[in-house]
C-alpha positions as CSV (number, residue, x, y, z in Angstrom):
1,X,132.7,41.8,56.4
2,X,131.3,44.9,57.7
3,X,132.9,44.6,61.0
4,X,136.6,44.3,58.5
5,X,135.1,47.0,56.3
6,X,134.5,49.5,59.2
7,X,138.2,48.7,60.6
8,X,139.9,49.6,57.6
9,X,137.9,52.7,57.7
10,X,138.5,53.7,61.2
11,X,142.7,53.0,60.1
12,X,142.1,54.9,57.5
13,X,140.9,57.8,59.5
14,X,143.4,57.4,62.1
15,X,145.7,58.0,59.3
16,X,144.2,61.3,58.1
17,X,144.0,62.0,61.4
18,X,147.4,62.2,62.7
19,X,149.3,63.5,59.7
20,X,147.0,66.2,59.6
21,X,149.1,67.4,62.7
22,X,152.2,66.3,61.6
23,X,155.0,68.9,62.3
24,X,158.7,69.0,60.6
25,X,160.8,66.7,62.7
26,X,163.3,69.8,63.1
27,X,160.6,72.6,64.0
28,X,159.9,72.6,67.5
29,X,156.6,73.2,68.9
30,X,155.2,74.9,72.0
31,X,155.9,72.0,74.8
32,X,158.2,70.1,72.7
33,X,161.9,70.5,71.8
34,X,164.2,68.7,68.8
35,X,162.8,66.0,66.8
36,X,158.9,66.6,68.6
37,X,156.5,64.7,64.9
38,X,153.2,65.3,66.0
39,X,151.1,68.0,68.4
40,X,147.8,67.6,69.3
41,X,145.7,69.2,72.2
42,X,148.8,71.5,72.7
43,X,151.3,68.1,73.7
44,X,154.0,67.1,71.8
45,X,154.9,63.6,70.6
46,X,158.3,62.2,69.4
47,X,157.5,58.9,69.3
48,X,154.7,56.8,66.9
49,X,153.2,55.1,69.9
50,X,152.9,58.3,72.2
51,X,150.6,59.6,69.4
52,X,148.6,56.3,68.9
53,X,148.0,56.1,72.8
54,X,146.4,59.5,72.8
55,X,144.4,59.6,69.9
56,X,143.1,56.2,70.9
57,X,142.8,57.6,74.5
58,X,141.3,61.3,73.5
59,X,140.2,61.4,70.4
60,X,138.3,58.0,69.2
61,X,135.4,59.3,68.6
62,X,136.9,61.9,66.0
63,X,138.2,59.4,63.9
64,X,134.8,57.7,63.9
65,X,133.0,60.9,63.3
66,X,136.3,61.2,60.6
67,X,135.9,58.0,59.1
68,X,131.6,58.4,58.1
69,X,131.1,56.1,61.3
70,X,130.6,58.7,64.1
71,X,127.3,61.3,65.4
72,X,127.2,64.3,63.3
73,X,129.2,67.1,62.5
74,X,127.4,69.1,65.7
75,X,129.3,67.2,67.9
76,X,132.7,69.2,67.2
77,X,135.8,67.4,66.2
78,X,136.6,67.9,62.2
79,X,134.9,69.8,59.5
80,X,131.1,71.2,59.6
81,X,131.4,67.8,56.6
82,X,132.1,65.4,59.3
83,X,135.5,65.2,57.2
84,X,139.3,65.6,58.5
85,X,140.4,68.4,60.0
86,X,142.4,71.2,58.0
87,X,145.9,70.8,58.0
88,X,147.4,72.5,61.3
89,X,144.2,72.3,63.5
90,X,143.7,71.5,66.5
91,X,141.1,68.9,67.1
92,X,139.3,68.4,70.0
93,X,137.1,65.9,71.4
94,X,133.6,66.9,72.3
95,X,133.1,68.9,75.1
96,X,136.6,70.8,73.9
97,X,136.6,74.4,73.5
98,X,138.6,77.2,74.6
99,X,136.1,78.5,77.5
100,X,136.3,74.7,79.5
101,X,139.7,72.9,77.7
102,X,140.3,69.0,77.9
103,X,142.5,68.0,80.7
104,X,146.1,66.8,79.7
105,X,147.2,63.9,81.2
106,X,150.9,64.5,81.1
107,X,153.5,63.8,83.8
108,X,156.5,65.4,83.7
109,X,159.8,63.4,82.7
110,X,161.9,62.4,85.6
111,X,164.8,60.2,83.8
112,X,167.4,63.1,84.0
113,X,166.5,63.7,88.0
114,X,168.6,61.4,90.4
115,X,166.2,59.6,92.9
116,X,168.3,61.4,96.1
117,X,167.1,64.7,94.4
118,X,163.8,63.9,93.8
119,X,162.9,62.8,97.3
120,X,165.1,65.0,99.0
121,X,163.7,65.6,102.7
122,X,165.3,69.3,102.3
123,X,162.8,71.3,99.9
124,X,159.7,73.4,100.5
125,X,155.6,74.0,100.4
126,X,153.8,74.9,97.8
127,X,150.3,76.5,98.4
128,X,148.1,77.6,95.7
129,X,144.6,77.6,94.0
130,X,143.1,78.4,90.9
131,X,139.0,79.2,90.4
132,X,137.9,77.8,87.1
133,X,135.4,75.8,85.2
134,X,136.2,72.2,85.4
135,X,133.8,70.2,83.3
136,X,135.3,66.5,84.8
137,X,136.3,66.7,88.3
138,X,136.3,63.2,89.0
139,X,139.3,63.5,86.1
140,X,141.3,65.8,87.0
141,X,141.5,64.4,90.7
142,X,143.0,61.2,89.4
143,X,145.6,63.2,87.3
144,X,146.2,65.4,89.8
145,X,147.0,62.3,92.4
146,X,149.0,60.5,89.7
147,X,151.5,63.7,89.3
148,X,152.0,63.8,92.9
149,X,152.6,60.4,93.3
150,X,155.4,60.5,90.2
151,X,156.5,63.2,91.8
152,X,156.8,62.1,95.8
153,X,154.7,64.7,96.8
154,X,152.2,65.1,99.9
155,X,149.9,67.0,100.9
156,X,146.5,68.0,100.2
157,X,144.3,68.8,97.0
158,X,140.7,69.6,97.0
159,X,139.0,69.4,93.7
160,X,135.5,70.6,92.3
161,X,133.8,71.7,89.4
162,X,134.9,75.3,90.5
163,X,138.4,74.6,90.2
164,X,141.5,73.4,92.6
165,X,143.2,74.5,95.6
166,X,146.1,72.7,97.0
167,X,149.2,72.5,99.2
168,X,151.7,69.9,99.2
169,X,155.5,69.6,99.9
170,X,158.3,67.4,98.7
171,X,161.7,68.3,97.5
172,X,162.6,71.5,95.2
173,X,163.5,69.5,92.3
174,X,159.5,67.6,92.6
175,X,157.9,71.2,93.4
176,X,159.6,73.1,89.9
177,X,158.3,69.9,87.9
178,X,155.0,70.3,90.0
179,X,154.9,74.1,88.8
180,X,155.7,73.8,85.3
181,X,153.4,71.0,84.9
182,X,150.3,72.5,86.3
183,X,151.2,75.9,84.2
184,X,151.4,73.8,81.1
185,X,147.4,72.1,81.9
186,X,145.3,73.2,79.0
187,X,142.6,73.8,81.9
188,X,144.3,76.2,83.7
189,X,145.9,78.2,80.5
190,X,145.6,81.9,80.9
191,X,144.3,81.6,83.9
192,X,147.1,80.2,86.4
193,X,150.2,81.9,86.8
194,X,154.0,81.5,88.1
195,X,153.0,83.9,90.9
196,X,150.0,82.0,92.3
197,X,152.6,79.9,93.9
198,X,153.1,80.5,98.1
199,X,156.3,78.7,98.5
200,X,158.0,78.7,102.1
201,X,160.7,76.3,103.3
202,X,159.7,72.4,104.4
203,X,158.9,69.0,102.5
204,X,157.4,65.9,101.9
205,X,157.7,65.5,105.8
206,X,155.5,68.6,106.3
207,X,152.4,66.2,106.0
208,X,151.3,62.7,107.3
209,X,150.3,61.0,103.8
210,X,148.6,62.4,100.1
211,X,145.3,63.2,100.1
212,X,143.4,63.9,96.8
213,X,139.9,64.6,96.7
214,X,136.6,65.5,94.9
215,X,134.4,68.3,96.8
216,X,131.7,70.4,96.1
217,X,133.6,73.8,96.9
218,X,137.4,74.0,96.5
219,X,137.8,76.1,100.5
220,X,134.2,74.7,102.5
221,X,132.4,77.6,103.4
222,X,129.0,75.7,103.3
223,X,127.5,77.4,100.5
224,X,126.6,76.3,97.3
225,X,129.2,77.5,94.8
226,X,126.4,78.2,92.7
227,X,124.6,80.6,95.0
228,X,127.6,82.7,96.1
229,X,130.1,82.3,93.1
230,X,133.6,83.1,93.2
231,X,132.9,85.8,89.7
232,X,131.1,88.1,92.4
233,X,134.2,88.3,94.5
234,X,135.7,91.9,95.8
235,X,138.2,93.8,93.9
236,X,141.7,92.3,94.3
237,X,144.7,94.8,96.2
238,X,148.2,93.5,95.4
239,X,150.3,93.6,98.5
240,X,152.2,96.8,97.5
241,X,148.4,98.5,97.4
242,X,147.1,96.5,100.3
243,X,150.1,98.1,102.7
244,X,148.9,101.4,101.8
245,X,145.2,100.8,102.3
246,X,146.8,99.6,106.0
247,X,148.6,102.7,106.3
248,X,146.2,105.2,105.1
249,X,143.5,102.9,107.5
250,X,146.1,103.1,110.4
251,X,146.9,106.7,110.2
252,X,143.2,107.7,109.7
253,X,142.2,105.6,112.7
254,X,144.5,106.8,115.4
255,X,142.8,110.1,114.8
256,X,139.7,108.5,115.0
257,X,138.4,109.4,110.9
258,X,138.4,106.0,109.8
259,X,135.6,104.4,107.4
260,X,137.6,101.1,107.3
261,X,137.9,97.7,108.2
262,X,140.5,95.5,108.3
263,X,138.9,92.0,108.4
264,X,140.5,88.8,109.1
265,X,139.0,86.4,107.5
266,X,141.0,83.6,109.1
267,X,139.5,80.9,112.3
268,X,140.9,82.4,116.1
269,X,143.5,80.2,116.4
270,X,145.0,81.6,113.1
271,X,144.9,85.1,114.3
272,X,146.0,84.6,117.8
273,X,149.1,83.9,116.6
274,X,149.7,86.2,114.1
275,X,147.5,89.6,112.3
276,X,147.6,93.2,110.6
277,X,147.7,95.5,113.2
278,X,144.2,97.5,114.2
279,X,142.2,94.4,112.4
280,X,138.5,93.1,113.2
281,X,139.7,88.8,114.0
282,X,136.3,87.0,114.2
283,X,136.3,84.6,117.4
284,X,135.3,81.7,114.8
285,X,136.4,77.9,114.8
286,X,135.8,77.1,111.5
287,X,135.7,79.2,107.4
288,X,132.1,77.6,107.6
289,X,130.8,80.1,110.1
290,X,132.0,82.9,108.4
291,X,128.5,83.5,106.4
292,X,126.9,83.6,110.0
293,X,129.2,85.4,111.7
294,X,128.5,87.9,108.8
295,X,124.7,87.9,109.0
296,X,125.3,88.1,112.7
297,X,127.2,91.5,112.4
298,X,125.7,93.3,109.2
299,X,125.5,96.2,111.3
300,X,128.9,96.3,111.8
301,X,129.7,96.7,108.1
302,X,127.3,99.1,106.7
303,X,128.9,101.5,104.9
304,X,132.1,100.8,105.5
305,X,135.4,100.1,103.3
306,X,136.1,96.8,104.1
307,X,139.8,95.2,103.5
308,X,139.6,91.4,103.6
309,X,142.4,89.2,104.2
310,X,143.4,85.7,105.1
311,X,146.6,83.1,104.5
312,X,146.5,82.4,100.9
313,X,143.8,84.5,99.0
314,X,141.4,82.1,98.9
315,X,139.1,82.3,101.7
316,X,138.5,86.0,100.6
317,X,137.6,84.9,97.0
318,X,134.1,83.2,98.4
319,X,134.0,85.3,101.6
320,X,134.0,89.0,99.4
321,X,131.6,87.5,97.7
322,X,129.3,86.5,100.5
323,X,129.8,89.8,101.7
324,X,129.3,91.6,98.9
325,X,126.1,89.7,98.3
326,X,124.5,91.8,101.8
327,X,124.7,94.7,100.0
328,X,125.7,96.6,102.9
329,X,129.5,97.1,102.5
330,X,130.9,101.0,100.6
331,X,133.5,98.6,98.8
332,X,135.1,95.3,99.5
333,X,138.9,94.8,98.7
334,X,141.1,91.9,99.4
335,X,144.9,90.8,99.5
336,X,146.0,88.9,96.4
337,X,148.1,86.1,97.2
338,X,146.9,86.3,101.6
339,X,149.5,87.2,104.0
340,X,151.6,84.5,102.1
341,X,152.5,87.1,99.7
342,X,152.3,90.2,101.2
343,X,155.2,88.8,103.8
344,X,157.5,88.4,101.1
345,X,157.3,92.1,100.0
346,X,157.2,93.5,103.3
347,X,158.4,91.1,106.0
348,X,158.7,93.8,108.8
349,X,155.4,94.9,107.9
350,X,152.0,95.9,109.2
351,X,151.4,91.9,109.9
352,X,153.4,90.8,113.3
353,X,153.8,87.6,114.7
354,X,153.6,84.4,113.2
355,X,151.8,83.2,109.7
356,X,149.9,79.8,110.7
357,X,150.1,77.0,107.8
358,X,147.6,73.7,108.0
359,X,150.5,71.2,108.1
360,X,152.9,69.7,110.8
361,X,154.9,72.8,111.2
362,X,151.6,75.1,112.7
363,X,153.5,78.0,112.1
364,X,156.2,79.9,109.8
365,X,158.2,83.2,110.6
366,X,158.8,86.1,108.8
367,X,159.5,88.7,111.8
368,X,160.3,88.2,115.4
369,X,157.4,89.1,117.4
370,X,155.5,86.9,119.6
371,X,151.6,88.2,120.2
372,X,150.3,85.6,122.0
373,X,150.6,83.8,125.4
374,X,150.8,80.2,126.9
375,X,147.9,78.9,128.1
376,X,148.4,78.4,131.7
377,X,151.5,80.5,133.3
378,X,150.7,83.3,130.5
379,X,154.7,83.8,129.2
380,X,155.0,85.1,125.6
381,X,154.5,82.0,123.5
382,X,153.5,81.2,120.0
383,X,154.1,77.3,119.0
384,X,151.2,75.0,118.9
385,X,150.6,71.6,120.1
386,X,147.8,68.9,119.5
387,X,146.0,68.9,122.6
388,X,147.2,65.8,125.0
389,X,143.4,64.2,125.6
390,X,143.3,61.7,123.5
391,X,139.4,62.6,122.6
392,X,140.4,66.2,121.8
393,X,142.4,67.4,118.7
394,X,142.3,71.2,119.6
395,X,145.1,73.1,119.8
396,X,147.0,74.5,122.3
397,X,149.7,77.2,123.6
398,X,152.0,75.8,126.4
399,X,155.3,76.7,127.0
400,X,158.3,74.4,127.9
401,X,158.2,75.2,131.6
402,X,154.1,74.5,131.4
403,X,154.9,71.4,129.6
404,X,157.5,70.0,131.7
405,X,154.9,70.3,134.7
406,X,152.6,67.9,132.8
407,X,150.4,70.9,131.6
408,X,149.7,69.5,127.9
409,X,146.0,70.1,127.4
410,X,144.1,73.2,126.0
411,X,142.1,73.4,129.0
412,X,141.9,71.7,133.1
413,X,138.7,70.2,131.6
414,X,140.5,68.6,129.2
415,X,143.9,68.2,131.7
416,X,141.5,66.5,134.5
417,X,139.8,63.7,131.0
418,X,143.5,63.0,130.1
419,X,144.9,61.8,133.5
420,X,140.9,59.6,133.5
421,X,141.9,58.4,130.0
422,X,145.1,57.3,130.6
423,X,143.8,55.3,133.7
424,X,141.3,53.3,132.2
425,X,141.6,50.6,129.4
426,X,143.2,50.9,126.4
427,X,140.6,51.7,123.4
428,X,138.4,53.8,125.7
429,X,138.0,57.4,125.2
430,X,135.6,60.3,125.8
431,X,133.3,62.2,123.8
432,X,134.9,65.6,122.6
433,X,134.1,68.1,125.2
434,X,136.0,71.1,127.2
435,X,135.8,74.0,128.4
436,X,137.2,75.3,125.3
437,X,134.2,74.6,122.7
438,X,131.9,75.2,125.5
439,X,132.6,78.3,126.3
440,X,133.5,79.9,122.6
441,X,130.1,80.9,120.9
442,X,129.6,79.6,117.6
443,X,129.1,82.3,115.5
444,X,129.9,85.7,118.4
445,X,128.3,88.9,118.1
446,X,130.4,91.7,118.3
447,X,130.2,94.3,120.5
448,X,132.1,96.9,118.6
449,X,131.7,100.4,119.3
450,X,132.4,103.3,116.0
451,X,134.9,105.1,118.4
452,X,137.0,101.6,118.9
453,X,137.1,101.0,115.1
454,X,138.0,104.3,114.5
455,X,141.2,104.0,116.8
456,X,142.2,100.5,115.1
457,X,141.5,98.5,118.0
């Protein structure tokens, strides 16, 4: 009897629940169109059952607390009474608020896209991230791998409790739902915007599989999010301001007055192939020694104007910070939106060569120039290649000539390894090691004199 009698109340509830939402059928509301009953968590519903699956889903323990059955009225939902809530509120489940929002588990509709046009091999890259408080990680990973999978995408996604940072391709049609899907997540409201998508031509074929994740920091530096936050980060130059900062640096430095650095924020491989003009490129193999290389080099910065800048923005959101943190730096600015966005106002810029991307193409173009070499006969060349030792997964700069002569491998260490490999038994390899990563420092001290900086070299 009580188990009936606490049934009927809960139905009851669920009642006063919904209808307290309920909308005109004609009135649209935001995220709905024509017909759209019900709105709750800023969705819309058309249909009865859409609205029963998310309130069971979302909101069950409001229409206990609703119903006289639930924890107390601390626990946010209706009224301070425990009772429903007022007539056109939104209700949230605990934990909801406007500072850290529930995450939306919508997909887009794909019944009016054709299946050619959905997984169309012609389409493009998205790259993007967004720093926020996300109070389920774990959550918004498993959405964020179900959209991409409705939508055919791949790529990669890193998730953490200080927000998301991705890059995945798949046709044009799939990218615009991707877009207007993640603009419309309660969790990144206000915060994400149309512009924070990098878009460059490509597609699903850009990347080897999906991969959807849960990590501690969104880009891994190696510190603690917590320690060095992205809030502390440097003051943000839009490309339009960030050429004119280059300009003023570059004029200022050929007459040797400048206070300025241009830092690079990027890994040596990045900026072999492609950099602002008269900028500081740390020899570093990884984002993760950036912190050291900056302890390493305080010296270098003291009192100077630093202007940070990297591929998409976001490896200068934690590194300002870090560097900022020293307390040895006049200023710190960075590039909003990386190089990604700065190339699309100024193409024949004060960036030359190539931009490199973390996917199967390396590379993308945005002016002719080639500022790098091969490897082994030293001809102008700028297109990467895995490394041909099997043990090795470096990358390496050999031209066509270089190639055809069996020269495929980043170094003669790794040259002389390959041909042993390939003479042995299947299944056996070699340890990772070459003359490359022997011979790089870890984390290198730079010699840099005042008079070079202030000529721009």
């Amino acid at each position: 009897a009580g188990r009936k009698q606490r049934a009927a109340a809960r139905r009851k509830a669920f009642s006063v629940f919904v209808k307290a939402k309920e909308v005109p059928a004609a009135s649209p509301c935001p995220g709905g169109g024509e017909g759209v009953r019900w709105r709750c968590c800023r969705q819309a519903f058309e249909e009865l059952p859409g609205i029963h699956r998310h309130v069971a889903l979302h909101h069950s323990g409001d229409v206990g607390r609703q119903a006289g059955l639930g924890a107390g009225p601390a626990e946010a939902g209706g009224s301070p009474a425990g009772g429903p809530a007022p007539a056109g509120s939104a209700a949230r489940p605990s934990g909801h608020s406007c500072s850290n929002p529930e995450i939306s588990w919508a997909l887009p509709d794909t019944g009016h896209v054709s299946q050619d046009d959905l997984t169309s091999q012609v389409g493009e890259v998205l790259l993007y991230y967004c720093y926020c408080e996300v109070k389920d990680p774990e959550k918004l990973c498993a959405w964020q791998k179900a959209l991409c999978q409705h939508l055919h995408l791949t790529g990669k996604v890193r998730v953490a409790s200080e927000g998301i940072n991705g890059t995945v391709g798949g046709s044009k049609v799939a990218t615009s739902l991707y877009i207007k899907v993640m603009l419309s997540q309660p969790l990144f409201k206000n915060i994400l915007c149309q512009e924070d998508f990098k878009s460059s031509a490509g597609g699903a074929h850009c990347f080897p599989d999906l991969r959807v994740g849960v990590f501690k920091e969104i880009v891994p530096m190696g510190i603690d999010p917590k320690i060095v936050s992205y809030k502390e980060t440097g003051i943000h130059l839009s490309p339009q301001e960030f050429h004119r900062e280059v300009e003023q640096y570059l004029s200022q430095a050929s007459q040797g007055q400048s206070d300025t650095i241009l830092l690079d924020c990027r890994n040596f491989y990045e900026s072999k192939i492609g950099h602002f003009k008269g900028c500081l490129a740390p020899d570093i193999r990884k984002f993760s020694y950036f912190p050291s290389y900056v302890d390493e080099n305080l010296e270098l910065f003291k009192d100077k104007r630093v202007l940070m800048y990297c591929t998409g923005g976001i490896r200068c959101e934690r590194g300002s910070a870090y560097l900022r943190s020293k307390a040895v730096c006049r200023e710190v600015y960075q590039l909003k939106g990386g190089i990604h966005k700065y190339l699309e106002e100024f193409p024949d810029g004060f960036y030359r060569g190539k931009l490199f991307v973390f996917d199967d193409r390396y590379a993308i173009c945005s002016n002719e120039d080639i500022i790098s070499a091969c490897r082994y006969c030293g001809v102008l060349w700028d297109q990467y290649k895995l490394c041909s030792s099997q043990h090795c997964r470096q990358l390496v700069l050999t031209c066509p000539s270089c190639c055809n002569k069996g020269l495929t491998a980043c170094c003669p260490v790794c040259q002389e390894k390959e041909l042993k490999v390939t003479s042995r038994a299947s299944g056996q390899t070699l340890k990772e090691e070459c003359e490359c990563t022997r011979r790089r420092p870890r984390v290198p001290i730079e010699n840099v004199s005042p008079r070079m900086l202030d000529t721009g070299k």
